[in-house]
C-alpha positions in Angstrom: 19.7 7.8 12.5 19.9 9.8 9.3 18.1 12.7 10.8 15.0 14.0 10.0 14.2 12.4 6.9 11.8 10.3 8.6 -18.1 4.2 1.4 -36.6 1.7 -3.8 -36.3 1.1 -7.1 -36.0 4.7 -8.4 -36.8 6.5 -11.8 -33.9 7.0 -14.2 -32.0 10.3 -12.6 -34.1 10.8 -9.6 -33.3 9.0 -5.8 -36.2 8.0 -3.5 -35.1 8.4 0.1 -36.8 8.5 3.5 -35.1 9.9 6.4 -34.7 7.7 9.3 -35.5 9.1 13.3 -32.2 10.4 13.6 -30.1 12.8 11.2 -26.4 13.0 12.2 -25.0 14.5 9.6 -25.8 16.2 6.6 -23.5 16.7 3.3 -25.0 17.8 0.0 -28.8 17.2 1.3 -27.9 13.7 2.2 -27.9 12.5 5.8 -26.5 9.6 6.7 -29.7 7.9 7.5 -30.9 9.0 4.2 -28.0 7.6 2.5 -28.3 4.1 4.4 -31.9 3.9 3.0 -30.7 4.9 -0.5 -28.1 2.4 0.0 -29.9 -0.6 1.2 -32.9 0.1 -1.5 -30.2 0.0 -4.2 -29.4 -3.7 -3.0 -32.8 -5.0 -2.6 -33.8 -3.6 -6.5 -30.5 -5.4 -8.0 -29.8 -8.2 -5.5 -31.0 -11.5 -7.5 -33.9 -13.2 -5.8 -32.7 -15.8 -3.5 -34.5 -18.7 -1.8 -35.5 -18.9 1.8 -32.7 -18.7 4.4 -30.1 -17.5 1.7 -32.0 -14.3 0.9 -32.0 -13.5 4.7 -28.6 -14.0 5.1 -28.0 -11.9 1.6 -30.0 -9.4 3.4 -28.0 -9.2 6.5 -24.8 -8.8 5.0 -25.7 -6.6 3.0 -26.8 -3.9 6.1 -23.9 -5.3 7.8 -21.3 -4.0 5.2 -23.8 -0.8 4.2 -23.3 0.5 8.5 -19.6 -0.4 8.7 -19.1 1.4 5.3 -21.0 4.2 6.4 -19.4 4.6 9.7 -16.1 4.6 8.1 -17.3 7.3 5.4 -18.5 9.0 8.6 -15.0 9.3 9.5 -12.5 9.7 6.7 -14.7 11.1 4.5 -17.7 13.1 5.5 -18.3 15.0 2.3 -18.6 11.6 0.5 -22.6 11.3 2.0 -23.1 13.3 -1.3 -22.3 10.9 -4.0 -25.3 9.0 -2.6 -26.9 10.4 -5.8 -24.6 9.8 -8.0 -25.7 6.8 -10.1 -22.0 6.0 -10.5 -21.1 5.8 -7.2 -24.4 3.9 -6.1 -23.0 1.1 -8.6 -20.2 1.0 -6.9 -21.9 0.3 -3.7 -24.1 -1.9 -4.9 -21.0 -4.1 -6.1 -19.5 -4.0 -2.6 -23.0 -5.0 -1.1 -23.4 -7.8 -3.9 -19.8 -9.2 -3.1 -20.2 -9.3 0.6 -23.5 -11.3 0.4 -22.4 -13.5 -1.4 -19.4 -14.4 0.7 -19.8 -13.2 3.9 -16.1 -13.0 4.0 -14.6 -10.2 6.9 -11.6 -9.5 5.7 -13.1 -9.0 1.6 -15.8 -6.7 3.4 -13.0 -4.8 4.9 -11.0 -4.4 1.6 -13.7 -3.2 -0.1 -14.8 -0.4 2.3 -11.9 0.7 2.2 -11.9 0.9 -1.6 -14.9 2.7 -1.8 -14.0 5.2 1.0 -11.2 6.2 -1.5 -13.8 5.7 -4.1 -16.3 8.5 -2.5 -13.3 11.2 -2.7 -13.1 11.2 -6.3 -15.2 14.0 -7.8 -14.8 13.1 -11.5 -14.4 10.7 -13.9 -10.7 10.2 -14.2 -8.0 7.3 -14.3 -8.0 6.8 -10.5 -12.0 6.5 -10.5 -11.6 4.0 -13.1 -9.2 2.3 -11.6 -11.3 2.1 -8.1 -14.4 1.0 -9.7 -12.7 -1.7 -11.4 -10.8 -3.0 -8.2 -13.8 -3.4 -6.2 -15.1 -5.8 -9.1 -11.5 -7.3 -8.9 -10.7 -7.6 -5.2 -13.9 -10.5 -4.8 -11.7 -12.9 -7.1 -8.4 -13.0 -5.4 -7.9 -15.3 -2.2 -5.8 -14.0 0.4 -1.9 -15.5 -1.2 -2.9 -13.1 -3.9 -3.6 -10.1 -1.9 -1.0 -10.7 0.2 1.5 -10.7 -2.5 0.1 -7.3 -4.1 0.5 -5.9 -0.8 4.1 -6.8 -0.5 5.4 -6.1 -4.2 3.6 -2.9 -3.9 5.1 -2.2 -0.6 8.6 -2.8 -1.4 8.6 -2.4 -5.3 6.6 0.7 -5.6 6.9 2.6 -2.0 9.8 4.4 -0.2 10.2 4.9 3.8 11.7 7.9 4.6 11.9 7.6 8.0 14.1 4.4 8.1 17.3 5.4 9.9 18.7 2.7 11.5 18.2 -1.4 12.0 15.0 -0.6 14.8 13.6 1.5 12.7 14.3 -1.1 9.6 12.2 -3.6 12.0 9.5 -1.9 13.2 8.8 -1.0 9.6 9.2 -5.0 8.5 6.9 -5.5 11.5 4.3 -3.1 10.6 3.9 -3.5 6.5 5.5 -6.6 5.9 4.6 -9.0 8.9 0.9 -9.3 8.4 1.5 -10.9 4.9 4.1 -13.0 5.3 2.9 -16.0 6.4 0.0 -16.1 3.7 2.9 -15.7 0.3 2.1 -19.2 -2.0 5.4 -20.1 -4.6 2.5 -21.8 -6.9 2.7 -21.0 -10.5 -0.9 -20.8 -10.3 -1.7 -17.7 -8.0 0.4 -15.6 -10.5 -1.5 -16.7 -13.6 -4.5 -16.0 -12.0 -3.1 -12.7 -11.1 -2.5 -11.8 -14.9 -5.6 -13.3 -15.9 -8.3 -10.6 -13.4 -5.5 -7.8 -14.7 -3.5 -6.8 -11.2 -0.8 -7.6 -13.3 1.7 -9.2 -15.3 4.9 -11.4 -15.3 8.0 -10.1 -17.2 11.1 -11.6 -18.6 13.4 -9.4 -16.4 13.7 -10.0 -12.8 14.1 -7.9 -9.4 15.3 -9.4 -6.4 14.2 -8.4 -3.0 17.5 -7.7 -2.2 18.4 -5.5 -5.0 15.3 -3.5 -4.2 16.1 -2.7 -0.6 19.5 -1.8 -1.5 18.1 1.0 -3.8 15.9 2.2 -1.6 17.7 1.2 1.7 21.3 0.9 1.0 22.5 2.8 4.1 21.7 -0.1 6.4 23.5 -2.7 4.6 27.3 -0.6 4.3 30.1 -2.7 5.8 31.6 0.6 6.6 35.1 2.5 6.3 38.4 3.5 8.3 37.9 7.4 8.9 41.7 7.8 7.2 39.4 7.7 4.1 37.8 11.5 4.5 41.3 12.7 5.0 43.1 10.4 2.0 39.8 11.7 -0.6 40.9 15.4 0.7 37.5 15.9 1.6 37.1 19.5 3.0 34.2 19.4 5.0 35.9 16.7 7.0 33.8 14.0 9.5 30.6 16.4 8.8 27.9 15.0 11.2 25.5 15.9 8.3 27.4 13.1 6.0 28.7 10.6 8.1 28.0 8.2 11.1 29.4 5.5 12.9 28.9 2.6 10.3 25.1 0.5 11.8 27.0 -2.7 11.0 30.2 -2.6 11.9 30.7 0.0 15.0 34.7 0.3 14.7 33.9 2.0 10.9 32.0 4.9 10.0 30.0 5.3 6.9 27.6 7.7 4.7 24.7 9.2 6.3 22.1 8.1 3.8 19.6 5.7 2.3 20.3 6.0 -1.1 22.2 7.8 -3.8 19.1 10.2 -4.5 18.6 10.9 -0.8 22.5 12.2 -0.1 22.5 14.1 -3.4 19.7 16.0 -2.1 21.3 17.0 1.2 24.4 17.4 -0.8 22.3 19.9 -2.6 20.8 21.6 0.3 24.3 22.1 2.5 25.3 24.0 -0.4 28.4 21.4 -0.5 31.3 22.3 -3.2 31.1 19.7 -6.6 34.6 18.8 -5.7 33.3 17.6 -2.0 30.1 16.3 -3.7 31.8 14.2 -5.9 33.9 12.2 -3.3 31.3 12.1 -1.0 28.9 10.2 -3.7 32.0 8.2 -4.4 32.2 6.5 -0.9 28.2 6.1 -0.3 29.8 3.5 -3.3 32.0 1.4 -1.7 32.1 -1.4 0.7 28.5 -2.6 0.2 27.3 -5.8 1.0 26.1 -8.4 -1.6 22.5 -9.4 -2.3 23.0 -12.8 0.4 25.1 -10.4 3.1 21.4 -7.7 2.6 19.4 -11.5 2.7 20.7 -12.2 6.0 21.0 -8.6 8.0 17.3 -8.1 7.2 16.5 -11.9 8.5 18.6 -11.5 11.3 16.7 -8.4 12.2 13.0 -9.8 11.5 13.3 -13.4 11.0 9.9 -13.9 9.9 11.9 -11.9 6.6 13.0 -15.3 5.9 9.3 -16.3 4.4 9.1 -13.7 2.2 12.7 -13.5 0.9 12.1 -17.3 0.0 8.9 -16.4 -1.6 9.9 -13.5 -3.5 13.2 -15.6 -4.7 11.3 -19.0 -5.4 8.7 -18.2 -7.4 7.7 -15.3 -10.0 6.9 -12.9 -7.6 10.6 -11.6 -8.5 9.2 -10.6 -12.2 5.8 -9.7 -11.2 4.8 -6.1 -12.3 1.5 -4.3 -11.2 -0.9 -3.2 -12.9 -2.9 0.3 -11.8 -5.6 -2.4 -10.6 -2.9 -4.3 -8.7 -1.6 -1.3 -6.9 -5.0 -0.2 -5.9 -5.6 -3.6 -4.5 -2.0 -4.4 -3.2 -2.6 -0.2 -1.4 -6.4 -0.9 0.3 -5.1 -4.4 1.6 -1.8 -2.5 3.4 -4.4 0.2 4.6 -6.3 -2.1 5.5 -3.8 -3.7 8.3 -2.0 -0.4 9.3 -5.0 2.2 9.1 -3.2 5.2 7.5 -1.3 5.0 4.2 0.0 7.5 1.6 -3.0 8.7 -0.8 -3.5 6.2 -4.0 -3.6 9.1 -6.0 0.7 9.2 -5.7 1.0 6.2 -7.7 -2.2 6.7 -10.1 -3.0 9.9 -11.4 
């Protein structure tokens, strides 16, 4: 391994509530019975009149998405019971309430609570509260080839693993972010253009390959590795330093820099207080003896051959020139959340 580097009609401004039987908790003068009933009188003032059985089914959804919402504000986000009152936020919910009646659709319900839990956290009016109200209007006109391909391009493009250390750890990590989407990727022309047209994002002239992206981020599993006589022929002082080197993951007979990527060693460089001179050479091999884009193709496949899917994807279609937009990352984020349960806060990537 590489060490340690690893959610009544009411008079403009006020809120009619009624408490329920039972008050469990209480944020801001909101309980969360109080908030359910703010909630669910929100829907049945905007929600369009329908007829018979389709306005009971409206109805049901829309309590069924209002109590899983609520139980999952309950428990990422208590303090959030308080922007029941905020006309902003009940807008918001009303959207998630509207979209989910209309489809009925699990997995949509899911993404969206998990939208507006990161939606109750923000206290202002700024980018990433922009960005969140307009994602929960967006995420009800993608099917699921679209979200699965802003999960993965925001996944691989736009995130970094520090703990990866070895081919295991390289798998488990495929398994745990990438697996879930990869049967679901679509090569279609189609699913792109619609992508650019609800504004997740846009395709560009330039291209990045899969494989080129791993290798920035990841290049330390895919060395073909070095003859030790190479510390002593670069006169590297520090020698076979444990800190710097290890026996080479692909080729046990060579050894080869301990590190993910350039920006990774120069910062242990850095923090061994290593000479220039040392530094220098060091960087210098972390260069050599790589493999090519098809070698990284088929190690990663040959670890996870479910990789095979989304390599072909990525490669075949214009995923490989796909760029995100702020909306596509805060889609492509809550849909990975959304599968692993914990993720880095949005607010990294959009601030």
């Amino acid at each position: 391994m590489f060490g340690d580097n690893q959610k009544q009609n009411v008079s403009t401004g006020a809120v009619a509530v009624q408490a329920g039987n039972d008050v469990n908790i209480i944020h801001n003068g909101l309980s969360y019975s109080e908030v359910r009933d703010v909630a669910l009188d929100v829907f049945r003032a905007n929600f369009l009149q329908l007829a018979g059985p389709a306005m009971e089914t409206a109805k049901a959804r829309a309590e069924e998405i209002t109590e899983d919402f609520l139980k999952k504000l309950q428990e990422e986000n208590p303090s959030g019971f308080g922007k029941g009152q905020d006309p902003d936020f009940q807008h918001a919910l009303f959207t998630v309430q509207r979209e989910y009646a209309r489809s009925g659709d699990k997995d949509l319900g899911d993404l969206l609570i998990d939208l507006l839990v990161d939606r109750s956290k923000q206290d202002q009016r700024d980018i990433l509260q922009i960005v969140l109200n307009e994602s929960l209007a967006t995420a009800p006109k993608l099917t699921d080839s679209h979200l699965a391909v802003l999960a993965l391009k925001f996944l691989f493009q736009y995130t970094q693993n520090f703990g990866i250390g070895n081919h295991q750890l390289l798998g488990e990590y495929f398994d745990k972010y990438a697996l879930p989407f990869s049967s679901k990727l679509v090569k279609n022309q189609a699913c792109f253009q619609h992508l650019e047209f609800t504004g997740c994002g846009s395709i560009q002239m330039g291209e990045s390959s899969l494989e080129a992206i791993l290798d920035h981020f990841y290049g330390g599993q895919f060395f073909k590795g070095f003859d030790q006589s190479e510390i002593a022929a670069r006169k590297i002082s520090i020698g076979l330093d444990e800190n710097f080197f290890m026996t080479c993951l692909n080729d046990p007979s060579k050894i080869q820099v301990r590190a993910n990527n350039a920006t990774q060693l120069q910062n242990t460089l850095n923090d061994k207080n290593i000479n220039d001179e040392d530094q220098e050479k060091i960087l210098a091999l972390f260069n050599i003896e790589k493999m090519s884009n098809l070698e990284i193709r088929e190690t990663c496949i040959s670890i996870r051959p479910f990789m095979q899917d989304i390599f072909d994807a990525w490669s075949n279609s214009s995923m490989k020139s796909f760029t995100l937009t702020s909306v596509g990352m805060a889609i492509g984020h809550a849909n990975i959340k959304r599968f692993v349960g914990e993720f880095a806060s949005l607010s990294i990537w959009i601030n």
